[in-house]
C-alpha positions as CSV (number, residue, x, y, z in Angstrom):
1,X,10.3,22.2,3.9
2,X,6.7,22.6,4.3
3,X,6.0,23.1,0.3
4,X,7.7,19.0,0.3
5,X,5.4,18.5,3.6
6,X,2.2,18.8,1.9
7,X,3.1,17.7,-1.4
8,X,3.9,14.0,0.1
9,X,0.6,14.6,2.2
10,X,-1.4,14.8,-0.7
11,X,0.3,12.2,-3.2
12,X,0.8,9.4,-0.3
13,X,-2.5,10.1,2.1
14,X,-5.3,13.1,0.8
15,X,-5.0,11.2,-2.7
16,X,-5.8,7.5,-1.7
17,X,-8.4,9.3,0.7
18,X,-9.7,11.3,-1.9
19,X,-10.0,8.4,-4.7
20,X,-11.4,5.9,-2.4
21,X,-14.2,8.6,-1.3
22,X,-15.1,8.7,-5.1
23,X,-15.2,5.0,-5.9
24,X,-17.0,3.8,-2.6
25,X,-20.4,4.1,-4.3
26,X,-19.3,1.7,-7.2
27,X,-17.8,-0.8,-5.0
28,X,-20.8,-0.4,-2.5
29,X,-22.5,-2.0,-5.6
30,X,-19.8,-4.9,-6.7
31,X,-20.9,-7.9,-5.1
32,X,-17.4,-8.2,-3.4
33,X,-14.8,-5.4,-3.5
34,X,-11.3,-5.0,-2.0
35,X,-9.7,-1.4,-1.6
36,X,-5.4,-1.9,-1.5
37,X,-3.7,0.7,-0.2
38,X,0.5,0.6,-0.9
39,X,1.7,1.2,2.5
40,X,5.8,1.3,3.1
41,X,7.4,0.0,6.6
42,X,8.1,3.4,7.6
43,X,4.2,3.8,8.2
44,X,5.1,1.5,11.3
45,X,8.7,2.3,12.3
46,X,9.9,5.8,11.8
47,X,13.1,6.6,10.2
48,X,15.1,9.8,11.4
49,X,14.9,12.4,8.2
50,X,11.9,10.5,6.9
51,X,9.5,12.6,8.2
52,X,6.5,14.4,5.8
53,X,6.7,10.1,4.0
54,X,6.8,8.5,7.4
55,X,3.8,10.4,9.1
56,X,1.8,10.1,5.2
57,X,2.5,6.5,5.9
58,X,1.2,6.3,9.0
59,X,-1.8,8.0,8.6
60,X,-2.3,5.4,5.4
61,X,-2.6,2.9,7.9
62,X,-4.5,4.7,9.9
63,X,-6.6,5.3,7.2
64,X,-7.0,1.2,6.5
65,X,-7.8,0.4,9.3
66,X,-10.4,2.7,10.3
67,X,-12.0,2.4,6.6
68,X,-11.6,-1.6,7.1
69,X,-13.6,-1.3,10.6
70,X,-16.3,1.1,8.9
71,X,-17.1,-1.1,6.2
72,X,-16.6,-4.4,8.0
73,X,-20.4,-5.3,7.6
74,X,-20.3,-4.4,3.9
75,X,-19.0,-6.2,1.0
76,X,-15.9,-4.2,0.8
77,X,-12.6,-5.2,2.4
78,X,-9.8,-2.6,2.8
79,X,-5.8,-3.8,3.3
80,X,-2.3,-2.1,2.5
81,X,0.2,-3.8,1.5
82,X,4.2,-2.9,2.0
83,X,6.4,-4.4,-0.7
84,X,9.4,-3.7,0.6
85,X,12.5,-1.7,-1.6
86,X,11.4,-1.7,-5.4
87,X,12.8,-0.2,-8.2
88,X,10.6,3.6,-8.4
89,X,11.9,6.9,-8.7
90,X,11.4,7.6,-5.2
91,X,13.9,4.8,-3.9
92,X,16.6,6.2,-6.8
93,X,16.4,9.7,-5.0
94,X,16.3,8.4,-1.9
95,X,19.5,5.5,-2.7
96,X,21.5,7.3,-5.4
97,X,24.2,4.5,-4.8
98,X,22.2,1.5,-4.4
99,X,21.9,-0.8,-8.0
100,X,18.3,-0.3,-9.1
101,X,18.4,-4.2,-10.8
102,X,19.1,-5.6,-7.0
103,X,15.3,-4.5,-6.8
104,X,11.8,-5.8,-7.4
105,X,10.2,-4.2,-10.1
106,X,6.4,-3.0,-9.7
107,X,5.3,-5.1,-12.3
108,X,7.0,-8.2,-9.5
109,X,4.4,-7.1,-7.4
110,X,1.5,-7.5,-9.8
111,X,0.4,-11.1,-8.5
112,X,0.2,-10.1,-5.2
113,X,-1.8,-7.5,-5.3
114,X,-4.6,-9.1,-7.9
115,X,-4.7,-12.1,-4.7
116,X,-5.2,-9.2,-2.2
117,X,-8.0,-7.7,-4.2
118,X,-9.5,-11.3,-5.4
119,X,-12.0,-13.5,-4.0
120,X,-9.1,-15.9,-2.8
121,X,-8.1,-13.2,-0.5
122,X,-11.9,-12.8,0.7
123,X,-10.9,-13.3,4.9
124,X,-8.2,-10.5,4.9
125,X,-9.5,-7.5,5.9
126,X,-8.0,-4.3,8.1
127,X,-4.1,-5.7,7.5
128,X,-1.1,-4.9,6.5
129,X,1.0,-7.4,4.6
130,X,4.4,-7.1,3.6
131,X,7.1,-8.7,1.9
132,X,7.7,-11.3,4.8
133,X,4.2,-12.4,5.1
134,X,3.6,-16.0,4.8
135,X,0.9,-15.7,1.9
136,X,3.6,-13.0,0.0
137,X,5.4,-16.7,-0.6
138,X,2.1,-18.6,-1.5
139,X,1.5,-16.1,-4.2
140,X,5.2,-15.5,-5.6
141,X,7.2,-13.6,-7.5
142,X,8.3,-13.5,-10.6
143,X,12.2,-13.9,-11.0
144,X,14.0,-10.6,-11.0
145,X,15.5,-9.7,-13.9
C-alpha cells in the first residue's frame, strides 16, 4: 500500500540521505572519515513481493555509489554493507516461522562494521560487502549464541 511505500522510503533511503547531508560538514573536517550505509541483497537481486524494501535498497546503493564517486578526492569514503539474515524485527515479520537464535545478532556484526569505518579499511571505497566477502572472514564473528 502506498502509506507502507513511503514509509520504507523514508526509514531505508530519505533517512540515510538525510543524516548523511547533515554530518558531511563534520566529516569534511575529520582527517579521514568513512560513511556505512546497511544495505540488504535485495538492493541487488529483487525478490517478487519485496517491492517498496527492494527498490529503498536499491536506490541505497545507488546512493553509495554516487556519494563514494562525489567525494572520491576528499577524505571521506562511503561503503554499504549487507549482513545477510540477522535477528531484527523486520526479519521476525517477514519469517514468522524461522528460529530467530539460527541468526546473527546485530551486535555479531559490530566488528565488521568498526573495520569498514577504520583506518584498516582506508582502500575500500564505493562497495558493497556482504556476508561472503573475503575480508567479512578476516574480521570475524563472534560465536552465535
Amino acid at each position: 500500500d502506498l502509506q507502507t511505500w513511503f514509509q520504507v522510503m523514508q526509514s531505508n533511503l530519505h533517512g540515510p540521505f538525510m543524516l548523511t547531508q547533515a554530518c558531511l560538514p563534520l566529516l569534511r573536517r575529520a582527517q579521514e572519515a568513512s560513511v556505512v550505509f546497511t544495505s540488504d541483497h535485495l538492493g541487488r537481486r529483487a525478490k517478487a513481493y519485496w517491492g517498496a524494501y527492494a527498490v529503498s535498497k536499491f536506490g541505497l546503493e545507488g546512493l553509495m555509489q554516487v556519494m563514494a564517486e562525489e567525494l572520491s578526492e576528499s577524505n571521506i569514503r562511503v561503503n554499504s554493507f549487507a549482513p545477510g539474515p540477522t535477528r531484527t524485527r523486520l526479519r521476525a515479520t517477514a519469517y514468522p516461522g524461522e528460529d530467530p537464535q539460527t541468526l546473527q545478532s546485530p551486535e555479531q556484526l559490530t566488528p565488521f562494521y568498526l573495520w569498514l569505518l577504520g583506518p584498516d579499511s582506508s582502500g575500500v571505497n564505493g562497495m558493497t560487502l556482504d556476508e561472503s566477502s573475503e575480508v567479512f572472514q578476516h574480521v570475524g564473528r563472534k560465536e552465535q549464541h
